[in-house]
TORMILO-206936 format. One record per residue (C-alpha): x, y, z; residue in one letter; residue number from 1. Coordinates in steps of 0.2 Angstrom, whole numbers, padded with zeros to 4 digits, always signed. Layout:
+-------+-------+-------+-----+-----+
|  east | north |    up | res |   n |
+-------+-------+-------+-----+-----+
|     X |     Y |     Z |   a | NUM |
...
+-------+-------+-------+-----+-----+
end
This chain:
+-------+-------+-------+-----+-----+
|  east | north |    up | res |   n |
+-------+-------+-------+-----+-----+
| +0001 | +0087 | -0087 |   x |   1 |
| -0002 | +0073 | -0074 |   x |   2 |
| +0013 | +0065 | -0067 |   x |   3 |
| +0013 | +0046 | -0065 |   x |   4 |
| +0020 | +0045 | -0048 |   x |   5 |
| +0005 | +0057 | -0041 |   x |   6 |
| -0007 | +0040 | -0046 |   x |   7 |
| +0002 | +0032 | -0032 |   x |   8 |
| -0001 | +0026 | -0016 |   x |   9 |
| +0009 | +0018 | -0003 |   x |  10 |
| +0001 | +0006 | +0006 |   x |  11 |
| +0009 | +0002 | +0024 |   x |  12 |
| +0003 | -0015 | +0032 |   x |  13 |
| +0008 | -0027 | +0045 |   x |  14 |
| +0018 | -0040 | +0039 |   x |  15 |
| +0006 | -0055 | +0044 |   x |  16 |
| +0000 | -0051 | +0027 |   x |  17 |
| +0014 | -0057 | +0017 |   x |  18 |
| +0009 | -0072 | +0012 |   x |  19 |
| -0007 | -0064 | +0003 |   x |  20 |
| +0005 | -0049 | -0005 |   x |  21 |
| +0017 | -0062 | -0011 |   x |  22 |
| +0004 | -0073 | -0018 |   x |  23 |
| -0006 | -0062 | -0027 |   x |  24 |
| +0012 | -0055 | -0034 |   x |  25 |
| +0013 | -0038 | -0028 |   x |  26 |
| +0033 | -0030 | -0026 |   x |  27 |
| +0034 | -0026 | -0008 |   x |  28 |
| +0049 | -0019 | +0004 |   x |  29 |
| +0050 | -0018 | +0023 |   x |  30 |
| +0046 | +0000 | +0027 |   x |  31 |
| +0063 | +0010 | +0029 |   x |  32 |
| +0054 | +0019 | +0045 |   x |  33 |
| +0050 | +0001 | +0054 |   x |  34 |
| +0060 | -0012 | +0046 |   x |  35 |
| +0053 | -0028 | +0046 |   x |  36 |
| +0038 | -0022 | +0057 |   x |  37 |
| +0028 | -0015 | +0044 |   x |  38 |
| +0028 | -0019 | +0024 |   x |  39 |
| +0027 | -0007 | +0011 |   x |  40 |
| +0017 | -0009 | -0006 |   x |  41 |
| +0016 | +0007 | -0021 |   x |  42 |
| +0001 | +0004 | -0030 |   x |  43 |
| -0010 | +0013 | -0041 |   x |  44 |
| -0022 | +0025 | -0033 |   x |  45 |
| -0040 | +0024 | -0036 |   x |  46 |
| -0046 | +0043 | -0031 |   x |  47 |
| -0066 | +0037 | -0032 |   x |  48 |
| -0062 | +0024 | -0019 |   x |  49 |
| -0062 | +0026 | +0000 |   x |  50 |
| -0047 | +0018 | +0007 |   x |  51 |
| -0055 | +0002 | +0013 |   x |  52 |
| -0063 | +0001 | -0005 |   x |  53 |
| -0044 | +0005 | -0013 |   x |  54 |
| -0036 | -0011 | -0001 |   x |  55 |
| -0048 | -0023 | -0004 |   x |  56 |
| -0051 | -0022 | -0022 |   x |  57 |
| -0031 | -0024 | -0023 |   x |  58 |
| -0036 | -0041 | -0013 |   x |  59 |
| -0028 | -0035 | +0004 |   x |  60 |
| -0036 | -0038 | +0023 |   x |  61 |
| -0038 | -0017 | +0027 |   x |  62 |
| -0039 | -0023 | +0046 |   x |  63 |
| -0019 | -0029 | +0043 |   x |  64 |
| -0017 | -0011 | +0033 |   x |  65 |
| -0006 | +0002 | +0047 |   x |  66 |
| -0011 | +0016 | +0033 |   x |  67 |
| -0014 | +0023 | +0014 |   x |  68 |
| -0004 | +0036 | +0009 |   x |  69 |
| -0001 | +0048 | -0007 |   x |  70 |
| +0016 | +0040 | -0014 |   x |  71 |
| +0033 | +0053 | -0010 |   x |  72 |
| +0022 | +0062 | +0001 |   x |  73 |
| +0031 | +0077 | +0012 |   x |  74 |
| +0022 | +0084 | +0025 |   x |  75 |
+-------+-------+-------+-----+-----+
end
């Protein structure tokens, strides 16, 4: 059985992009690791698209992304 937080993504991305995140209204929060250096999006993954392909269909400048990430990810 699939869970649904394992269709999750976490986008991390500088925060010049906040205009654009706030605009297109995605729910955001300043990354617990970084503060307000880096801002934190949970999205919904797309496992057939690339990274870049995943960011830019959502409408986000990938060159303003620090990284995609699988959502509650432990190393």
């Amino acid at each position: 059985m699939s869970n649904y937080s394992e269709h999750l993504v976490v986008v991390h991305c500088n925060p010049s992009m906040l205009p654009t995140i706030e605009k297109l209204g995605y729910n955001w929060s300043y990354s617990p690791k970084f503060g307000s250096d880096e801002v934190d999006l949970i999205l919904m993954d797309d496992a057939q698209l690339e990274d870049e392909e995943l960011c830019t269909s959502y409408g986000l400048d990938y060159d303003l992304v620090h990284c995609v990430e699988a959502h509650n990810f432990t190393p």
